[in-house]
C-alpha positions in Angstrom: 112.0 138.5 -18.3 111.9 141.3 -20.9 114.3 139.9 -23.3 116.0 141.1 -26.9 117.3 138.9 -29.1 120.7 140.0 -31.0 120.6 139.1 -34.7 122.9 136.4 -33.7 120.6 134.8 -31.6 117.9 134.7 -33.9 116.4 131.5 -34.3 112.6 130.8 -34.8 112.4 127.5 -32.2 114.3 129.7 -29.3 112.1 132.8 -30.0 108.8 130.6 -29.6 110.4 128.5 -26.6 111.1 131.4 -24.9 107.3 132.9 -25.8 106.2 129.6 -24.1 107.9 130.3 -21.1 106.2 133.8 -20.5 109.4 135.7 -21.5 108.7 139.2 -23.9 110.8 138.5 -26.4 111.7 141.5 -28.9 113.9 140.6 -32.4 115.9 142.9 -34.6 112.8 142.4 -37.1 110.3 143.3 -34.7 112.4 146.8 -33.8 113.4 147.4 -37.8 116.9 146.6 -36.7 117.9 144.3 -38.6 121.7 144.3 -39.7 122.0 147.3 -37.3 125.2 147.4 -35.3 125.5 146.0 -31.9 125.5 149.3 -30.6 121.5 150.4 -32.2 121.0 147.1 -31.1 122.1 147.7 -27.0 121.0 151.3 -27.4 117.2 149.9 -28.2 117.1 147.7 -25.9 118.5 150.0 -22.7 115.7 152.5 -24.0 113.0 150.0 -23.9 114.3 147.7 -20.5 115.2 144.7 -22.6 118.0 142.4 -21.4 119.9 141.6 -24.3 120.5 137.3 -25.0 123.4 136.8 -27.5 126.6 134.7 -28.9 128.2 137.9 -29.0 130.3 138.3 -26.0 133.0 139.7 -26.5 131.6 142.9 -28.6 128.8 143.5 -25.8 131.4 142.5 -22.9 133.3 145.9 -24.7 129.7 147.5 -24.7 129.0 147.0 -21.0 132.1 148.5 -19.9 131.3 151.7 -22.2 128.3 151.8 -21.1 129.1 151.9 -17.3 132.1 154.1 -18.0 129.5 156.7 -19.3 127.8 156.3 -16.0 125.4 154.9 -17.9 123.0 151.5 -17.0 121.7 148.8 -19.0 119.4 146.1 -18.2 121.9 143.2 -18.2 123.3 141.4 -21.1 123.1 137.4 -21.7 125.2 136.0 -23.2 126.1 131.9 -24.6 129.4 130.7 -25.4 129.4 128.2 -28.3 132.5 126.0 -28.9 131.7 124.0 -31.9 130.8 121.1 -29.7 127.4 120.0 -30.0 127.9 117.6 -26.7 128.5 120.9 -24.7 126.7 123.4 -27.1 123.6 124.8 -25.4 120.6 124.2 -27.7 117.3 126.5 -27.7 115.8 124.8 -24.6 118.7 124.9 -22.5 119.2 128.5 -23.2 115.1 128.8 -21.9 115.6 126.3 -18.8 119.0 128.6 -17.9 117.4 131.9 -17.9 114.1 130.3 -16.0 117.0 129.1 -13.4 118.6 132.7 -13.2 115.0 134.5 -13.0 114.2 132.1 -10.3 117.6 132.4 -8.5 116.6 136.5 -7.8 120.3 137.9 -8.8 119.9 141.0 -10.6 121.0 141.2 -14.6 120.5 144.9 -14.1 124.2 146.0 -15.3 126.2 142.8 -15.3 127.1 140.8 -18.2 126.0 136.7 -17.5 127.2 134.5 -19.4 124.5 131.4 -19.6 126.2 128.5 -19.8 127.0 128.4 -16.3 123.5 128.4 -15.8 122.3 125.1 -17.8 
């Protein structure tokens, strides 16, 4: 999967992980958008076909619907709900093993916001 990482979601051992597992993995750095808005960041990653994984739901969830709204399309957003648990807190590799389960599963991200966790 073609993925890009919101600063949010930026963390060195998830980034390699997900290498590992044969994803394309894009970060803010890599695209000199660092400490852009969520916007750049969902803008650069429609116009290069990168899913986008973050922790920032509820700003991307407002995204998607512009987005579609517009008639636009994206190619899906990933997102992981963290609840200051760390028994239920998804850690770097169950965010890889969840999108390897959703890639294999064949349902399209294309335009639909998925949330990851449901996934482990």
């Amino acid at each position: 999967m073609n993925l890009y990482l919101d600063d949010n979601r930026v963390d060195a051992r998830l980034h390699g992980l997900l290498r590992k597992a044969g994803h394309t993995v894009v970060r803010p750095a890599d695209a000199q958008l660092s400490g852009a808005s969520d916007a750049r960041q969902l803008e650069h990653a429609i116009r290069n076909g990168l899913a986008v994984l973050t922790a920032d739901r509820l700003d991307f969830w407002e995204l998607h619907g512009l987005v579609l709204a517009a008639g636009g399309h994206h190619p899906g957003i990933l997102f992981v709900r963290f609840d200051n648990d760390r028994s239920r807190d998804m850690r770097a590799h169950h965010i890889v093993r969840a999108i390897g389960k959703l890639e294999r599963s064949g349902i399209p991200t294309v335009d639909r916001v998925i949330e990851l966790n449901r996934w482990r």
